[in-house]
C-alpha positions, 0 to 999 in steps of 0.5 A: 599460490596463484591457484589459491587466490583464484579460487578465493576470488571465484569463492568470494565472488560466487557468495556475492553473487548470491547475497545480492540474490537474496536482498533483492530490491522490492518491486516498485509500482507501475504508475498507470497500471496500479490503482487505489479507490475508495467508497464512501456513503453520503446520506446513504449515497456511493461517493466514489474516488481514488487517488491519483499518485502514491508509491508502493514498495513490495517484496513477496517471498513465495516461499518465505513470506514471512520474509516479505514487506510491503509499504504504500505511501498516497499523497492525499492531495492527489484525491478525486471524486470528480467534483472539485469541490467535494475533493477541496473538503475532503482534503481540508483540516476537517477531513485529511488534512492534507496541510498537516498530514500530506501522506496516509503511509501503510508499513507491514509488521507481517505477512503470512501465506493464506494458501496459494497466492493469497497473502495477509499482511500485518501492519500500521495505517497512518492517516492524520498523523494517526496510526492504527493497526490494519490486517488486509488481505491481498492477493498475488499473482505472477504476470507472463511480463514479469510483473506481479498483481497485487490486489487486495480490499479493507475498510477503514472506520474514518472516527479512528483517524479524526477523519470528518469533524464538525458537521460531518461527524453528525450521524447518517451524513457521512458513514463511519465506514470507507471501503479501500481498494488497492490494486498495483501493478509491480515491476520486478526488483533491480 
């Protein structure tokens, strides 16, 4: 009987083990290593800028990815372009509206394997308490520290978001077009 109970245990014991394998935590972003910039033309002009703090929580599946998820949460006051007044319009109700829609938040739906570390992920961006659809294309790469390279480039249409009324809605002052850079560096699960 003893015998029994002890290989129960061990049984028991040995599937626990391998459920806490397989819901592993997501990776989680190292902060000074991980960047998001942006680039938007004004009158024809690169206004670059990047956010200073979001969060990104991150969970590829090499061999299964489709099992994987991602989601990126940015506080939009963190924005900056370098000059402070440009980032206080930015962030006001006409642009970000920071006051009403403090974070821009991306969720996937889906990500498929592309070819070997190259990864498309399916999902919704939601700038302005408007949410859209947004296919990115990332790249994925295994650091000798352990840590995963996320990398990956889309462009947004800011009049889908309700980004930019009033005067800078005006054609050729500001592009409809922003260009999105997203680069972390992510530390493997606990």
């Amino acid at each position: 009987m003893l015998k029994l109970m002890l290989k129960t245990f061990l049984l028991l014991a040995a599937l626990a083990a391998l459920t806490a394998e397989a819901i592993a935590t997501p990776r989680v972003v190292v902060p000074n290593q991980s960047e998001i910039l942006f680039t938007v033309k004004e009158m024809g002009v690169p206004v670059s800028g990047r956010f200073r703090r979001f969060e990104a929580f991150v969970d590829i599946d090499d061999t299964k990815p489709e099992r994987s998820k991602a989601e990126l949460r940015i506080e939009i006051r963190s924005l900056t372009t370098g000059n402070d007044d440009a980032d206080a319009i930015a962030v006001d109700a006409n642009w970000l509206d920071a006051v009403h829609a403090p974070y821009a938040i991306y969720k996937s739906s889906a990500i498929r394997s592309v070819s070997p570390g190259r990864y498309e992920a399916k999902g919704a961006l939601t700038i302005r308490n408007q949410t859209r659809d947004l296919i990115m294309q990332f790249t994925s790469t295994k650091q000798a520290s352990g840590n995963l390279d996320v990398s990956g480039e889309f462009v947004i249409n800011r009049s889908d978001f309700g980004i930019g009324g009033g005067e800078w809605h005006e054609a050729n002052v500001v592009a409809k077009e922003i260009a999105v850079i997203v680069h972390l560096v992510l530390a493997p699960g606990k």
